[in-house]
C-alpha positions in Angstrom: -18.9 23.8 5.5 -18.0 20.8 7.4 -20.8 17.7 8.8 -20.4 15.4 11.7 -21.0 11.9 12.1 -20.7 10.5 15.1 -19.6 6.8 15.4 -19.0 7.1 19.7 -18.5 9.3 22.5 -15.9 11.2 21.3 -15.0 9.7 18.3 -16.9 11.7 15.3 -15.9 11.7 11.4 -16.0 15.5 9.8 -15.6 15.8 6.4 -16.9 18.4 4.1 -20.7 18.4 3.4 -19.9 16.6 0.1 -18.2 14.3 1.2 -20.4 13.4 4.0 -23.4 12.9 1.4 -21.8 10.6 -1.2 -20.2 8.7 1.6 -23.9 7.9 3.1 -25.7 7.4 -0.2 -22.8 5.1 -1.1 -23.1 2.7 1.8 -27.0 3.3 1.5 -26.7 1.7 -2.1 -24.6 -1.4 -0.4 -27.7 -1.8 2.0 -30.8 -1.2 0.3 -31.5 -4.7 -0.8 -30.7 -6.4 2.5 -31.5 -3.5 4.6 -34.0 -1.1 3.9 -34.7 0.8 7.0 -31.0 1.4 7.6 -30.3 2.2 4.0 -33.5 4.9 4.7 -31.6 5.7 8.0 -28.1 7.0 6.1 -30.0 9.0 3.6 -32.2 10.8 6.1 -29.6 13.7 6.2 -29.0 14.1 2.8 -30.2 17.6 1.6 -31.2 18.4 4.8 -28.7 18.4 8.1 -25.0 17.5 7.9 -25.1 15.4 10.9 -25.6 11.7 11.8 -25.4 10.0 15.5 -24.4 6.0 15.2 -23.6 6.0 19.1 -27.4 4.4 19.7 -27.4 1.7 17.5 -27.0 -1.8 19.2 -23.8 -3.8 18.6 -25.9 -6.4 16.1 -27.1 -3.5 13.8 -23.5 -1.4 14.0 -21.7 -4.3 12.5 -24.0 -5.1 10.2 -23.4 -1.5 9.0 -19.6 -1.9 9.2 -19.3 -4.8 7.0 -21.8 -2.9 4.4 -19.1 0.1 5.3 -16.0 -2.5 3.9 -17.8 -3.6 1.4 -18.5 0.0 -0.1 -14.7 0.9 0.7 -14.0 -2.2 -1.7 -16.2 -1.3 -4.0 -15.1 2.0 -4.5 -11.4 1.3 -4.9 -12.4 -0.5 -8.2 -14.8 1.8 -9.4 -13.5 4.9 -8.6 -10.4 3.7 -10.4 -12.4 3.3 -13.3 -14.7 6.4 -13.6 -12.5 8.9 -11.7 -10.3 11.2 -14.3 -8.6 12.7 -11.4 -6.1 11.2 -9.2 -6.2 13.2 -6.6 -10.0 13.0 -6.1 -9.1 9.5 -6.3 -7.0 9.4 -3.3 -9.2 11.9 -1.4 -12.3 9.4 -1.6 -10.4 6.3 -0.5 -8.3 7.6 2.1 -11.1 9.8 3.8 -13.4 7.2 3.5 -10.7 4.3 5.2 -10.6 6.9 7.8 -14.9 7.2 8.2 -14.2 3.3 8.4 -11.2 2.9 10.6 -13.5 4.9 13.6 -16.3 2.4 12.6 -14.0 -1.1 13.0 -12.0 0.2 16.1 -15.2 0.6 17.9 -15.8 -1.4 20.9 -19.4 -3.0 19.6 -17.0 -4.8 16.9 -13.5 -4.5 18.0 -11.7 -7.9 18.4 -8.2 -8.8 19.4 -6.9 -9.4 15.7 -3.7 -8.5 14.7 -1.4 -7.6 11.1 2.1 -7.6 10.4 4.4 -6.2 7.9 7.5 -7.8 7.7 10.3 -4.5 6.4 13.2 -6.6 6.9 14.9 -9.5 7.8 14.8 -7.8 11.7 12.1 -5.4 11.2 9.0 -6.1 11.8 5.8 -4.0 12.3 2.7 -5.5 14.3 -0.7 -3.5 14.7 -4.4 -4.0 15.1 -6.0 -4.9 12.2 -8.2 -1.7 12.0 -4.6 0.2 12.2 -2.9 -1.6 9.7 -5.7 -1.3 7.2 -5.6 2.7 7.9 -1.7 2.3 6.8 -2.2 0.0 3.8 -5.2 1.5 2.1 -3.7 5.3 2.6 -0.2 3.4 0.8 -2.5 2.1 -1.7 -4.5 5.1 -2.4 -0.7 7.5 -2.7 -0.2 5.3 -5.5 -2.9 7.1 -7.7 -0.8 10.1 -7.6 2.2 8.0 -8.5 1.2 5.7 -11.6 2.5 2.7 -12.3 2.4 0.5 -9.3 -1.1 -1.1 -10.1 0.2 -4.9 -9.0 1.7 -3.3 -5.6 -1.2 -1.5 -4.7 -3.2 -4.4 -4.9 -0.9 -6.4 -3.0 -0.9 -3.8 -0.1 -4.8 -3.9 -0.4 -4.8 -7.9 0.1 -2.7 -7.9 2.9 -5.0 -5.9 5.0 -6.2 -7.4 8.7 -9.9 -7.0 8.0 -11.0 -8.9 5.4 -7.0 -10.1 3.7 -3.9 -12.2 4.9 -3.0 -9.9 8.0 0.4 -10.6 6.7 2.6 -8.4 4.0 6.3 -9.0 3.4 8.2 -6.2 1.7 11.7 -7.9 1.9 11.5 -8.6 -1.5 10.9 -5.1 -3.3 13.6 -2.9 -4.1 14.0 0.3 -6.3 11.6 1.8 -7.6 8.9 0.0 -5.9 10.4 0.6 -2.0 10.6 3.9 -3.2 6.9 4.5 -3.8 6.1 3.1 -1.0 8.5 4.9 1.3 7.5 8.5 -0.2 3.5 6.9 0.3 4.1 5.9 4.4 6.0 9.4 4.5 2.7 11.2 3.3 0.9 9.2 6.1 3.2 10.2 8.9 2.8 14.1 8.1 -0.9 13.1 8.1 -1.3 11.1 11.0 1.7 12.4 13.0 2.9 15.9 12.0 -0.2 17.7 11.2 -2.8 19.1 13.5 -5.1 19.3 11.0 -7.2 15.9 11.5 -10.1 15.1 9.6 -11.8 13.3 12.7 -12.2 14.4 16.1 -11.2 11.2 18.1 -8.5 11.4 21.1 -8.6 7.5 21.4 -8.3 6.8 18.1 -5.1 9.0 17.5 -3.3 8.4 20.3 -3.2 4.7 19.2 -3.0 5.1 15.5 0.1 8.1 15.5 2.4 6.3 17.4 2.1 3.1 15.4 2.4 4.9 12.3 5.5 6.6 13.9 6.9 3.6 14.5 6.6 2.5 11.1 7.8 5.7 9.6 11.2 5.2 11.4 11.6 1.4 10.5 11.3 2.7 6.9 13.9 5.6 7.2 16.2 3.0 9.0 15.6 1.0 5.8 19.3 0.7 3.7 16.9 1.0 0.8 16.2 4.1 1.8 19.3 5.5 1.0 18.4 4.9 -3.0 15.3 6.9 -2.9 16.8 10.4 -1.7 
């Protein structure tokens, strides 16, 4: 059975029950100290109704909650890389949860003008909003726990993200094995993204911006000579 969280006017996360739960208590546990009431506020649903509506809140106490949202995300991509035996549940917490926090960011009471890049090659270059980039880089990052042995390049995706890193990753330099995995990893997030109807959020506004970026990255990669090495 699936919950709904609403972050806007049509623009709602729906995740399995779950999921919905653990990703409330987890930012509740990032805000009880500073925040109480809002902390009480994300765990009011818990047990009881699968459904939460952020559209009220005022633009001070949404970001407030959207930088206790990044700072769970970060949090959870070192500990669940710890205490998580699985891999795939792995990747299924981080890249659902970049998702519940992509919709948070890219909403207009914090949205701002900044902007990422990923440099592909020497005349390829990718440029997105933050928010966008971040969806790309922690989704690549999070592939890479189903594909061991990239622990260094995940963590330089990670630091390269708009909100919160450089804003700025260059991949010239990898080759091999390393362009590989990350090729197979932004080929997973175009079926995702682009391909599949099956979407884990319903938001119009946030796909029609985010697919077509991540299309256009997709290609750039393909285009890639390096490409050729990982068929």
């Amino acid at each position: 059975m699936g919950a709904c969280l609403i972050v806007r006017e049509q623009a709602s996360w729906m995740p399995w029950i779950i999921e919905f739960e653990q990703a409330l208590e987890d930012i509740a546990q990032e805000l009880e100290a500073s925040n109480p009431s809002m902390a009480e506020m994300l765990r009011e649903p818990i047990g009881k109704f699968a459904f939460l509506d952020l559209s009220s809140l005022d633009a001070d106490r949404f970001r407030e909650l959207v930088q206790a949202t990044q700072r769970t995300y970060n949090r959870l991509a070192v500990e669940e890389a710890v205490s998580s035996p699985d891999p795939l549940h792995y990747f299924h917490v981080l890249y659902r949860f970049s998702q519940l926090k992509a919709l948070m960011v890219s909403d207009p009471r914090v949205a701002g003008d900044t902007s990422a890049t990923i440099v592909i090659s020497d005349g390829a270059s990718w440029q997105a909003p933050a928010w966008l980039s971040d969806v790309v880089l922690e989704a690549v990052a999070a592939h890479f726990a189903l594909r061991p042995g990239y622990p260094a390049l995940a963590q330089t995706l990670l630091s390269a993200r708009g909100n919160g890193g450089t804003g700025h990753l260059d991949l010239r330099p990898i080759a091999g094995g390393e362009f590989c995995a990350v090729l197979e990893a932004v080929k997973w997030t175009y079926r995702y993204y682009v391909v599949s109807t099956a979407r884990l959020s319903h938001a119009d506004d946030f796909y029609a911006e985010l697919s077509p970026k991540v299309e256009e990255l997709h290609g750039m990669f393909q285009a890639d000579e390096r490409s050729r090495d990982c068929e």
